[in-house]
C-alpha positions, 0 to 999 in steps of 0.5 A: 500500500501507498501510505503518505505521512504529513509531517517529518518530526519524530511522530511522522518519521517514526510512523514511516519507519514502521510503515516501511519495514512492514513492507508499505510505499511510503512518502513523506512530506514537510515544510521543513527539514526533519525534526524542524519542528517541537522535536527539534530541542526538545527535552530529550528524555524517553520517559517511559514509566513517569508520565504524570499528566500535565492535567492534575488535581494538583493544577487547581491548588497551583493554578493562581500562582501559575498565572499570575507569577511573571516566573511561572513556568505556565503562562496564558496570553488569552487571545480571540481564538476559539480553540484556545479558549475550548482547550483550555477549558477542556484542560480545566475539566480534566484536572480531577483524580479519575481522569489523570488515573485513566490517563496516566494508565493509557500513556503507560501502556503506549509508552511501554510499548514505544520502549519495545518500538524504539529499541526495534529501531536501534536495532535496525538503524543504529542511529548515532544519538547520543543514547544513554539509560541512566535512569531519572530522578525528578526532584520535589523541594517540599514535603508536601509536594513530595507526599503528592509524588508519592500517590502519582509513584504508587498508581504508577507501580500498580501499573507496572513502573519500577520507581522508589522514593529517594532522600537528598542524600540518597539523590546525590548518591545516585547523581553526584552533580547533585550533591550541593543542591540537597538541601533545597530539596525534600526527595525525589522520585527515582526510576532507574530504567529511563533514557535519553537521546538527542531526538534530532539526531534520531530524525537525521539517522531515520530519513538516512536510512529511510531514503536509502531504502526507496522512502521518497521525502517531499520536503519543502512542500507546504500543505495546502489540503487534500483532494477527496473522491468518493468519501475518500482522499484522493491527494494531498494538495501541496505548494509542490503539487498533488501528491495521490496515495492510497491512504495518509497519515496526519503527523502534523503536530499544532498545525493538525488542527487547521488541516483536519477541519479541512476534512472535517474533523475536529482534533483539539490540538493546541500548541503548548509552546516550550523552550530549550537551551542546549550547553556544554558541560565541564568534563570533571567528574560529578560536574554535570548530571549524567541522569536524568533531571526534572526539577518539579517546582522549577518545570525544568528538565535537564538531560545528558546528551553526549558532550552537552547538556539539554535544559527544558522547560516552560507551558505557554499558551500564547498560540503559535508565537515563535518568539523566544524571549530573552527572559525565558532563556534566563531563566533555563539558565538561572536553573542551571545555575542554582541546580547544577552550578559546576555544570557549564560555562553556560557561554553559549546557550543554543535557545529554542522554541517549539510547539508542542502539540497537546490534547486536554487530556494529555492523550495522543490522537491516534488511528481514524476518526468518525468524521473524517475520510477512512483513509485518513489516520491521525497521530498528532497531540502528543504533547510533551512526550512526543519523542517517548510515545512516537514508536509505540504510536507508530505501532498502532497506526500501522496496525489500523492500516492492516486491520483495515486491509485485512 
């Protein structure tokens, strides 16, 4: 089957390698180069077992502080956007305990499945990416939010997930870096099994090997919506011309929206715009971390990739704002600082931005919808996990497309 696949992030291109290796035609087409887009400099980690939606009861006890505060890692820009205001209040809906169980079980599920799915591609590919698994410790600086991490630690383990509580002393025993940094913190979570790599070198290696074995990339091309015949898509209209194929695939992050209205579709994908900085680290041993991260109350994430260190954070909510102020970056930088102060000269800061594409719920869109041609399948709305999930998303679309042939 000929399967064109809109969008060559790591969900699109992820998708087309597990097309292709089960014996599918495919074309890949996108705006930019692969990875351009919210894979780019993203944060990194392959976050398997802790998927904590960003809907949480806790966000109600969080929320005035979170707007309000001109360091707040969540920021809101209300604009006369319909979607926006629709996301938001869906987001609201979703902050109660039943919906982040139910949550938190489907992403685990997904994201076991996409460690079998990125490990298969390893080994397929031996991308050079500066992998490593090294585990995850994500820090909690009060009692209080560390008794909060506690319930989330248990409903995870009941699922499956190999994760204890840790004392600052026993944080710094597992990541010396941390070491100065114990007494601003109650304890952590550590999970032992988590990763990380540099996700835009997975898209270079992927569109390496994928172009080698006869995978045809149309990029540059610029979607401008599709051709339909009998119910069904015909093509896909580009600034490079009509491109037919027997079935597509939407991977097309924060800009899925627009298009799948264009097919009558309603996907609530909104872009949660983040931000990264990219340094290189002092060398000396217990300088920089070599584990993984994530510094709860900060919303910062720090991840080891190779010879640099990968700094991540911040949620906004201002629409597809490609700015990058200067303040932002600061502040990655000031984490840096305050909690791995030996790490880096911090001399240059490589900023970015990207869109990341979110759901509500923090659930991915996955597989066909109702209201959209049966030949079109979704898998966009990924949110922060974009790089942990894609494998195991790419999975399950290429097992709608079999089903459905079959």
């Amino acid at each position: 089957m000929h399967v064109c696949v809109l969008g060559a992030g790591i969900v699109g291109l992820a998708t087309a390698w597990q097309l292709e290796r089960r014996g599918h035609q495919v074309t890949v087409i996108d705006r930019a180069a692969p990875g351009a887009g919210a894979s780019g400099g993203n944060g990194a980690q392959l976050s398997y077992s802790y998927v904590q939606p960003l809907a949480d009861p806790s966000i109600w006890k969080q929320l005035p502080k979170l707007l309000l505060s001109p360091s707040s890692p969540l920021k809101l820009r209300p604009q006369l956007d319909p979607l926006q205001w629709h996301w938001g209040l869906a987001f609201l809906a979703a902050c109660n305990a039943e919906t982040s169980r139910s949550t938190t079980a489907q992403l685990l599920a997904l994201a076991a499945l996409s460690r079998t799915g990125f490990e298969a591609m390893q080994a397929d590919v031996a991308p050079d990416c500066d992998f490593s698994a090294t585990g995850k410790l994500v820090l909690y600086a009060s009692a209080a939010s560390l008794d909060g991490a506690r319930a989330q630690l248990e409903l995870q383990r009941a699922m499956g997930s190999e994760q204890r509580i840790v004392s600052p002393d026993e944080c710094a025993a597992i990541e010396p870096a941390l070491v100065g940094y114990r007494s601003q913190m109650a304890g952590a979570v550590h999970t032992p099994s988590e990763c990380a790599a540099d996700c835009l070198k997975v898209c270079a290696e992927l569109m390496r090997v994928l172009s080698a074995r006869g995978v045809r990339f149309l990029l540059g091309a610029d979607v401008h919506g599709f051709a339909r015949s009998n119910g069904r898509v015909a093509a896909v209209q580009t600034s490079a011309g009509d491109v037919e194929a027997e079935a597509f695939v939407m991977a097309l992050g924060s800009a899925s929206h627009r298009l799948g209205r264009a097919l009558g579709a309603y996907l609530p994908v909104y872009p949660l715009k983040g931000y990264s900085i990219t340094v290189e680290v002092d060398p000396s041993p217990g300088a920089a971390p070599r584990v993984n991260v994530t510094d709860s109350a900060r919303k910062v994430v720090f991840a080891r990739i190779g010879s640099r260190l990968r700094v991540a954070g911040m949620a906004e909510l201002v629409g597809h704002d490609a700015s990058i102020p200067a303040t932002r970056i600061e502040t990655l930088a000031a984490a840096t600082r305050a909690v791995f102060p030996h790490a880096s000269r911090l001399e240059e800061l490589h900023p970015w931005t990207g869109m990341r594409p979110a759901t509500p719920k923090g659930l991915p869109i996955i597989g066909r919808l109702p209201s959209a041609p049966a030949n079109m399948l979704f898998n966009t709305g990924h949110g922060a996990l974009g790089f942990t999930l894609a494998f195991g998303s790419a999975q399950r679309i290429a097992q709608a497309l079999e089903s459905a042939a079959s």
